[in-house]
Structure formats: structure tokens, C-alpha cells
C-alpha positions in Angstrom: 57.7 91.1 -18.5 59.0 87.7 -19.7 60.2 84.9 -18.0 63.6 83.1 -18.4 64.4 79.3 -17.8 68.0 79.2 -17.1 68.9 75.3 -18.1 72.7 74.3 -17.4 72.4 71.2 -19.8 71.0 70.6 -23.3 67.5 70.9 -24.1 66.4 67.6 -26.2 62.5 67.3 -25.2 60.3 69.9 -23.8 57.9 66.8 -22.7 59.8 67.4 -19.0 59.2 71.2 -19.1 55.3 70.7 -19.8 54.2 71.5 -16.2 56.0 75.1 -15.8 54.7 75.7 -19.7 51.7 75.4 -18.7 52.0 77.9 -15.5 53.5 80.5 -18.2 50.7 80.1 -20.4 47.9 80.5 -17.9 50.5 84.2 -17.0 49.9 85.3 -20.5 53.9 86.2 -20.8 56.4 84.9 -22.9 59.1 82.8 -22.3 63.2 82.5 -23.0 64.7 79.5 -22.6 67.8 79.6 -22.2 70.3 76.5 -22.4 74.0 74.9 -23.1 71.9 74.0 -26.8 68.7 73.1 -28.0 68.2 70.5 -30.3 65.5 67.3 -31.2 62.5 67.3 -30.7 62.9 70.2 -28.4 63.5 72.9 -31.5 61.1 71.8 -33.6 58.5 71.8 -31.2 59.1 75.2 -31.1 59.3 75.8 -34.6 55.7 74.0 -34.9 54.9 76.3 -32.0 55.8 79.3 -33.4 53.7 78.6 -36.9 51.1 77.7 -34.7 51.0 81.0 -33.0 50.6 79.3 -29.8 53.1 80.3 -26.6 55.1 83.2 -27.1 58.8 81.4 -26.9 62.4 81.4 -27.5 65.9 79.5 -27.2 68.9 80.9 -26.7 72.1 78.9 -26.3 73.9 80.1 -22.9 76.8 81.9 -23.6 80.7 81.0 -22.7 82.1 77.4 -22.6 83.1 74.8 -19.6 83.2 76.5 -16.0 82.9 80.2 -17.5 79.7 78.8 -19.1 78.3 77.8 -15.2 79.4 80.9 -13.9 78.1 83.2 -16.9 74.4 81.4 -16.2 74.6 82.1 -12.5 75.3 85.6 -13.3 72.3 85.4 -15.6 69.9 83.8 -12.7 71.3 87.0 -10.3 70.4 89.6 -12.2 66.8 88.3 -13.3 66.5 87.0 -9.6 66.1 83.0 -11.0 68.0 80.5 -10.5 70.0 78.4 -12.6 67.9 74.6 -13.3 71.1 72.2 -12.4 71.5 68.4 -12.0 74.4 69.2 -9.7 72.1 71.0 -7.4 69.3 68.4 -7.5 66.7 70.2 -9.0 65.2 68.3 -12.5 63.0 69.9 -15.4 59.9 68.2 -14.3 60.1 70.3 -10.5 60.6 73.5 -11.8 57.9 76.5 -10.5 57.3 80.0 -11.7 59.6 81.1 -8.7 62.5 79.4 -10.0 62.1 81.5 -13.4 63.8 85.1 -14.0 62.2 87.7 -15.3 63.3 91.1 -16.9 61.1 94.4 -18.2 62.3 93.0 -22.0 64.4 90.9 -24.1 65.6 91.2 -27.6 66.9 88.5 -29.5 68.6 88.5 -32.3 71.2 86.2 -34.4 74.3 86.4 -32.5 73.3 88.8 -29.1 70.4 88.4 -26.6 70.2 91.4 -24.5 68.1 91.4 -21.5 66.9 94.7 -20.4 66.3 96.0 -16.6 66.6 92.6 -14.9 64.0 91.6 -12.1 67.3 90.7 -9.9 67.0 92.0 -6.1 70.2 94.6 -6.0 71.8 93.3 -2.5 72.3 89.9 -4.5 73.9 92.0 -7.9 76.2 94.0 -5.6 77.7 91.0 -4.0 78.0 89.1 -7.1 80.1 92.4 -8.7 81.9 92.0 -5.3 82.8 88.6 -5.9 83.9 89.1 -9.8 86.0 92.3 -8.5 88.0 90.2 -5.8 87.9 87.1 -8.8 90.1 90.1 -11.0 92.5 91.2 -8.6 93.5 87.8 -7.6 93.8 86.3 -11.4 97.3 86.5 -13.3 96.4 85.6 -16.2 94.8 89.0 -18.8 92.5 86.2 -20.9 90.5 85.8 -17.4 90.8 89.1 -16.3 89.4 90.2 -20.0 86.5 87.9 -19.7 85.6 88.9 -15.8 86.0 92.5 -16.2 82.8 91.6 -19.3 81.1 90.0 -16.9 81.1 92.1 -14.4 80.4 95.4 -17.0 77.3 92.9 -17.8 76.3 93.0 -14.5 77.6 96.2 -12.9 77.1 98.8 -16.5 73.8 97.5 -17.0 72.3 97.7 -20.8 71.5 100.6 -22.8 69.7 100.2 -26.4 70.8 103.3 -29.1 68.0 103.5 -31.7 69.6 104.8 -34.9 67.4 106.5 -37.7 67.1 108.2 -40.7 65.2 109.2 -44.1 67.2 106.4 -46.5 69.2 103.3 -45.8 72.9 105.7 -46.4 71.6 108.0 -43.9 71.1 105.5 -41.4 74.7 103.4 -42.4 76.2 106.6 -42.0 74.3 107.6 -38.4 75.2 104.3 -37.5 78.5 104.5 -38.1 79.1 107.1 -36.1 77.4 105.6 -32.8 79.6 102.8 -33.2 82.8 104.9 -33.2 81.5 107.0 -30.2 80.9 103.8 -28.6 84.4 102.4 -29.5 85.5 105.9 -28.3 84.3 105.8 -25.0 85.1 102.4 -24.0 89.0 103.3 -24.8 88.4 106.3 -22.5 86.7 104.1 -19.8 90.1 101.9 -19.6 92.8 104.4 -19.7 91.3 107.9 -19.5 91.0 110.9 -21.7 93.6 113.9 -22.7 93.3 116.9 -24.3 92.5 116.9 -28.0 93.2 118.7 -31.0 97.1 116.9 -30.9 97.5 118.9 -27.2 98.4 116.0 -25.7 101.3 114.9 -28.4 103.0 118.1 -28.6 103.9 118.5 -25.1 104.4 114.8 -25.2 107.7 116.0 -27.1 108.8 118.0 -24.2 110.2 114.6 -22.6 112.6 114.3 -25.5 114.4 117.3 -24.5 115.5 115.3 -22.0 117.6 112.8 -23.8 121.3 112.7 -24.3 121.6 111.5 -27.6 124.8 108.8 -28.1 126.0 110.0 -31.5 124.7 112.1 -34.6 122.1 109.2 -36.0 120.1 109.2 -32.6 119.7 113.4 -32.6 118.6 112.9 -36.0 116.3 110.7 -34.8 115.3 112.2 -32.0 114.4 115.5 -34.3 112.4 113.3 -36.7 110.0 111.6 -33.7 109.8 115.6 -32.5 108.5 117.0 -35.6 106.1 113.7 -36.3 104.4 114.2 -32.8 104.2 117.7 -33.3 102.4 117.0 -36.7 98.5 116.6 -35.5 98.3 120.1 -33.9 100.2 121.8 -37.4 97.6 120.0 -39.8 94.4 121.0 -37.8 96.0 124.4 -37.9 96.2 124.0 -41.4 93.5 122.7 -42.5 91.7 125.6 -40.9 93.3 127.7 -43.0 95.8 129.1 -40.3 99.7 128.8 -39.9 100.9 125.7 -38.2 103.3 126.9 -37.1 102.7 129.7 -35.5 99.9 127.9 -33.5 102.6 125.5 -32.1 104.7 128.9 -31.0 101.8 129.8 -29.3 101.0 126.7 -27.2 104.2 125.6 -26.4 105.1 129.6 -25.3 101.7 128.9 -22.8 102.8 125.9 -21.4 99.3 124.5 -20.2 99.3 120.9 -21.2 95.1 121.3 -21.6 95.6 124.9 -23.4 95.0 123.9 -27.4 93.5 125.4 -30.5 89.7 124.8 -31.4 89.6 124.8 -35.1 85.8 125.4 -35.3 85.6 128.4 -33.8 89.2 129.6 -34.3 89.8 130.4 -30.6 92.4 129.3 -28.3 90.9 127.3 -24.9 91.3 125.3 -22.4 90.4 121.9 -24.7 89.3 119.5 -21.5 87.0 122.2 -20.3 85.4 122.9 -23.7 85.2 118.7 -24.2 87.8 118.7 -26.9 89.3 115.4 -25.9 90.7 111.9 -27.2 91.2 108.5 -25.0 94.6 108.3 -23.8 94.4 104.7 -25.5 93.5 105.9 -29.3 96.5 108.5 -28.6 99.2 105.8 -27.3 98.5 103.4 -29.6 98.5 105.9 -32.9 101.6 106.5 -31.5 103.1 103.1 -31.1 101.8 102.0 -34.6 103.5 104.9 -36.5 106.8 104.0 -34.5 106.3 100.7 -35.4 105.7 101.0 -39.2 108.4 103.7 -39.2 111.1 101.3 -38.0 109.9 98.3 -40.3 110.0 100.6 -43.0 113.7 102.0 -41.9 114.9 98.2 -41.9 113.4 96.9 -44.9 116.0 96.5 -48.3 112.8 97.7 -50.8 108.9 98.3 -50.9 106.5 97.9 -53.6 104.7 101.3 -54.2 102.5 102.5 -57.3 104.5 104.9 -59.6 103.3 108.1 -59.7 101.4 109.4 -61.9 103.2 112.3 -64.7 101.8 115.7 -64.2 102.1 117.0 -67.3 99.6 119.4 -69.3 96.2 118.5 -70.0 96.4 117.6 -73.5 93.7 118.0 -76.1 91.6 115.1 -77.1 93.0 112.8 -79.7 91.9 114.2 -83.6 90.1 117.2 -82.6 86.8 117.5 -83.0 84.8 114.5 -83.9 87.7 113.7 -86.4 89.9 111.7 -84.2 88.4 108.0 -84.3 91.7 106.6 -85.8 93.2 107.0 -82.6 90.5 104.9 -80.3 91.9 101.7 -78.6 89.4 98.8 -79.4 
């Protein structure tokens, strides 16, 4: 259970803080400090400290810059149910109590990311701080601010969990790892614009809006065939790669008609692909979509492109000489 010293300015001397050190040493816990910087005299008292083995206790510059930097600190002091050691709000190093500290059930720190774990903030006071951040995002125009509150208030709001990835040699656990991550990535695309049906579900009756469009002249129905059969494209290669006929797969969703209705590879069974968790985030799915129409139409405008010549494939040939006999023909 450690305590946290939320400091809005930068840290030069710990001489000021000596009194509350004191109290936290006499508590037996350890201490975060946690400040616009720390530098002087301050950091390498604490480096002497540390080599010493005396106080258990770290620095951590506060994160954000300017006003966000203010308000990222009070959301700090909130949710470890501190309070934030201002100037501004009359209250110097030398006058700080054990009362005024945060705590939390843990910290970790590392390099670039503290994370503090199961905050000692009371939950009335978290609630109307998410409040205020939610009113804060509807009112803002601008999406840089609405970007940085909606972080805030996941910090706040989400709470923190810590995925401990293992395994029996270091590939294992790169690999392990790897995946987490894109789970992770996964569902945070889901969070912000929802799932669909997976297996390429979702694309092929995507193509069912095209057969709404009145094509102006013969280059646009070409066109409009070509984005048709791309879209449709996901659902044939699962097919096939499953060793079963694209094709007639695609006959058989599109006869069904149920946007959620796909094929599972795995088992080789046609279900309901939301119900059985066979699904993608909407947001992996648009954008896919958007980047291969993008590409597609810098590629369709573009004079020429640099590309690696194939390759000849010709015969195997035998090895030059036969036998041991052919070292006139080696390149030195």
C-alpha cells in the first residue's frame, strides 16, 4: 500500500519534504513522488538513497503538459483520494501530512509507464470526476481534446488491468506476447465502433448496396464489378484455404440472406458467426476497406511502378559438371 506525493511543480531539494518523509518512514511503506520533474539535489538524494537501501522511493514525472498536465494530476489525487501539493492553492512542501498523500493497493514503474493499481480514491469523488470529463467531451469541438479526455476518463472510468505473459523460451513468450497485444488492439477498435460478423460476412453483403447504383457509362460498371468481386474476396479465400469451393460457399450465404449467417472454417459448418463469437471490429473492417480503395486508385493513376521481375520457372537443372567434376564452373 504505498503512498503518492502529487507535486504540481519541480522537485529540486527534498530538504522541504523531510517532515512527511519522515511520517512515511515511521509507516514502513513506500513512497512515489510524483512531479512536473525532478532534478538537483533532489534525484541524487534518491539515488544515494536507493544504494543505501534506506526509504523505499521513487520519482515519476507527471504526465501531460500546460493545463492538461494540472488537470491529469488532479485526476491522479481523485482516484488515490490525495490531493494535488499546489502553490496556487496555498499549500507548500514543508505543511504536507500523511492525509494529504494518495495511496493505492500497488504501483509499477517502469521506463516510460507508471501504472497505479486499485486506487484508494472514495468512488462518489471518481464518478463525478468521469461526470465532469464526459460533459468536458460533449462540449469540445476540437478531436485532439476529445482524444486526450476520452484517455483520461478510460484512466479513470476503465480502471487498470495487468496481463502476465509467459512461457518456456524467450520466442515463446515474443510470440504469446504478440498475440495479447493484437487482442488488445482488437478490442479497443471494437470498443469505439462495434463488432460485425466475421469470416468476410460482413463484406459480402456489404456488396449488396452496390446493386443499387446506376452506373453513368461502361467504365463505372466495370468498376463497380471489380469493387464487387474484391469485397467478396475474404469469404472465397477462407473457403479456400479450407480446402472447399469459394464459390459455392458465397452461393450459399448470399441464397440465406442473414447478414450474421457465415462459414466457420474450423469446423466446416455453416452458423450464425456473432453467436458462435466469430467476429471483427467494424473499425479493422472499414478501414481494410478504405486502404485497398485507396491504394487501388493511386495505383490506377500512376504512369509506372517499380516491381521485382519475376523470377523464370523453368526446369530444375542439374548441378554444374556433374558429380564432383564441375569446379570450372564456380564463381569466385
Amino acid at each position: 500500500d504505498p503512498y503518492i506525493l502529487i507535486f504540481e511543480k519541480k522537485l529540486s531539494s527534498l530538504q522541504p519534504m523531510l517532515p512527511v518523509l519522515e511520517a512515511v518512514v515511521q509507516t514502513g511503506k513506500p513512497l512515489l513522488i510524483v512531479a512536473e520533474d525532478v532534478e538537483g539535489e533532489a534525484i541524487a538524494t534518491l539515488v544515494v538513497n536507493k544504494l543505501r537501501g534506506g526509504l523505499k522511493v521513487a520519482a515519476v514525472k507527471a504526465p501531460g503538459f500546460g493545463d492538461r498536465r494540472k488537470a491529469m494530476l488532479e485526476d491522479i489525487a481523485i482516484l488515490t483520494g490525495g490531493q494535488v501539493i499546489s502553490e496556487d492553492l496555498g499549500i507548500k512542501l514543508e505543511n504536507v501530512t500523511l492525509d494529504m498523500l494518495g495511496q493505492s493497493k500497488k504501483i509499477r514503474v517502469e521506463k516510460e509507464n507508471t501504472t497505479i493499481i486499485d486506487g484508494a480514491g472514495a468512488k462518489g469523488d471518481i464518478v463525478a470526476r468521469t461526470g465532469q470529463i464526459r460533459a468536458q467531451i460533449e462540449e469540445t469541438t476540437s478531436d485532439y481534446d476529445r482524444e486526450k479526455l476520452q484517455e483520461r476518463l478510460a484512466k479513470l472510468a476503465g480502471g487498470v488491468a495487468v496481463i502476465r505473459v509467459g512461457g518456456s523460451s524467450e520466442v515463446e513468450v515474443k510470440e504469446r506476447k504478440d498475440r495479447v497485444e493484437d487482442g488488445m488492439h482488437a478490442t479497443k477498435a471494437a470498443v469505439e465502433e462495434g463488432v460485425v460478423a466475421g469470416g468476410g460476412v460482413a463484406l459480402l453483403f456489404a456488396s449488396k448496396v452496390l446493386d443499387g447504383l446506376n452506373p453513368a457509362n461502361s467504365d463505372q460498371r466495370v468498376g463497380i464489378q471489380i469493387v464487387r468481386k474484391s469485397i467478396q474476396s475474404p469469404v472465397r479465400q477462407i473457403a479456400e484455404n479450407a480446402g472447399t469451393d469459394g464459390s459455392i460457399v458465397v452461393g450459399k450465404l448470399t441464397d440465406k440472406g442473414d447478414p450474421n449467417f457465415g462459414y466457420d472454417a474450423q469446423s466446416d459448418e455453416y452458423k450464425d458467426m456473432v453467436t458462435a463469437g466469430i467476429i471483427d471490429p467494424t473499425k479493422v473492417v472499414r478501414v481494410a476497406l478504405q486502404d485497398a480503395a485507396s491504394i487501388a486508385g493511386l495505383m490506377i493513376t500512376t504512369e509506372g511502378m517499380v516491381a521485382d521481375r519475376p523470377e523464370p520457372k523453368g526446369q530444375p537443372g542439374m548441378p554444374p559438371g556433374g558429380g564432383m567434376g564441375g569446379m570450372g564452373d564456380m564463381d569466385y
